[in-house]
C-alpha positions as CSV (number, residue, x, y, z in Angstrom):
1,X,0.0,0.0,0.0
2,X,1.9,2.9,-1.2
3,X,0.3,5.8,1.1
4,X,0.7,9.3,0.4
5,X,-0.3,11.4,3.5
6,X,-1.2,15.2,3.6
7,X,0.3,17.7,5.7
8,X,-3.1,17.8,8.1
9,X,-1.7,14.3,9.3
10,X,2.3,13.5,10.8
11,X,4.8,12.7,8.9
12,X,5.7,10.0,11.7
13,X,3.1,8.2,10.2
14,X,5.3,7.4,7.4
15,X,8.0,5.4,10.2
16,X,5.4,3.9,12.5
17,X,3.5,2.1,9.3
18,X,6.4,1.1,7.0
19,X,5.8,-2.7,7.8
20,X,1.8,-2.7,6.4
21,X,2.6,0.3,4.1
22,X,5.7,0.1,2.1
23,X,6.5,3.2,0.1
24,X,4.7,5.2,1.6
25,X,5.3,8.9,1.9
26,X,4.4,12.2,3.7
27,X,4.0,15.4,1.5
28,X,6.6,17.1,4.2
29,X,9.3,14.5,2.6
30,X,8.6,15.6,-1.2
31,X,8.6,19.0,-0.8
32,X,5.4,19.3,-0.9
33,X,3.8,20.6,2.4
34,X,3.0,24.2,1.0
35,X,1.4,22.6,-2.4
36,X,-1.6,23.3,-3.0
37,X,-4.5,20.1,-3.1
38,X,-4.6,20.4,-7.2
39,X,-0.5,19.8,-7.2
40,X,-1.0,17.2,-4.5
41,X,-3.4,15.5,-6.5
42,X,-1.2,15.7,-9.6
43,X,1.6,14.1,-8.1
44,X,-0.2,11.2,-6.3
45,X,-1.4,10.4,-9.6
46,X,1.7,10.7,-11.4
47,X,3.3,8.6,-9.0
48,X,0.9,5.9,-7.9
49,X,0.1,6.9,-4.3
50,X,-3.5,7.1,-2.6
51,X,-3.6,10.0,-0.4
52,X,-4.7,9.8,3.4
53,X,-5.9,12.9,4.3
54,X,-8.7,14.4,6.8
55,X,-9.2,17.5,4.3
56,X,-12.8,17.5,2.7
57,X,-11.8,19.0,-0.1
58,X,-9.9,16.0,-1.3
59,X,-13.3,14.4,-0.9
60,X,-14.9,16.9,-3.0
61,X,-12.0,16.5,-5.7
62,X,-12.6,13.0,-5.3
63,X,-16.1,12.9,-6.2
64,X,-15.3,15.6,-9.2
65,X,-12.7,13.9,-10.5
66,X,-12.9,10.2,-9.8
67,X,-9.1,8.3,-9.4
68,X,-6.8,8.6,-10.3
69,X,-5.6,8.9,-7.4
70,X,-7.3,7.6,-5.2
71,X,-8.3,8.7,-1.9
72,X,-8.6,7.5,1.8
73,X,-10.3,10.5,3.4
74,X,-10.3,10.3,7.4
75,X,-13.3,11.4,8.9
76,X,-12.0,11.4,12.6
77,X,-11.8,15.1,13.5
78,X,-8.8,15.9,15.8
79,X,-7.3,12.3,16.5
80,X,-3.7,11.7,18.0
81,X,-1.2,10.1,15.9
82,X,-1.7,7.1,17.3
83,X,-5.2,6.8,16.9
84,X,-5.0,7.4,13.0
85,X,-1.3,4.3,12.9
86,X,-4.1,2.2,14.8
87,X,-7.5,2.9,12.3
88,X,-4.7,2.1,9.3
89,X,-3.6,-1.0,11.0
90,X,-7.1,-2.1,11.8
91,X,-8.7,-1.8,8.8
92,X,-5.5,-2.8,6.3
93,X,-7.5,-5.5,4.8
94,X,-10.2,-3.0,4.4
95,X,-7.9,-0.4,2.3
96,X,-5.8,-3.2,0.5
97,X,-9.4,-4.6,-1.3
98,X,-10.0,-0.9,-1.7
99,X,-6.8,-0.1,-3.5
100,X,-7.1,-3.0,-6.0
101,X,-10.9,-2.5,-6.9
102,X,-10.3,-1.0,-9.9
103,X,-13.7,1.3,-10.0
104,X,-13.0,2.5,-6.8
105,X,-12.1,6.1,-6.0
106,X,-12.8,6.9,-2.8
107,X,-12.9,5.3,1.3
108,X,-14.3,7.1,4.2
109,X,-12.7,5.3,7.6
110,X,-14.3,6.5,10.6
């Protein structure tokens, strides 16, 4: 699962879910943590990542746009770090299927 996450959610994320997520990547570590969500977009697309973010407007791109990328959106309002590490680790299986469904373009995880 090759993870992208926005800058609303820590970069530790990246570390503390390298063993279910390999590849993954926070925007901080691109250079992208001023970008704007249509360059954020671009670039997940471009470079095969889903984005994990909490940021409805991603949503709303989502539903615009459809995937490429694709996009986990976290409706968990303000959750520690470790809360978000578990809700990934929990529902993996959940986000795996979701990733390889080819029609799919969005996942809420609450």
């Amino acid at each position: 699962m090759k993870l992208l996450f926005d800058q609303n959610l820590s970069h530790h994320l990246v570390s503390r879910l390298a063993d279910v997520c390999p590849g993954s990547a926070h925007v901080r570590q691109l250079g992208l943590e001023r970008a704007d969500d249509e360059t954020v977009w671009a670039y997940a697309a471009a470079n095969g990542f889903t984005i994990v973010s909490k940021d409805s407007d991603f949503h709303q791109r989502s539903l615009l746009f459809g995937a490429p990328p694709k996009l986990i959106w976290l409706y968990v309002g303000n959750s520690p770090t470790k809360a978000i590490e578990r809700l990934v680790r929990d529902r993996q299986q959940e986000i795996r299927t979701f990733i390889e469904h080819p029609e799919s373009a969005f996942l809420v995880l609450s």
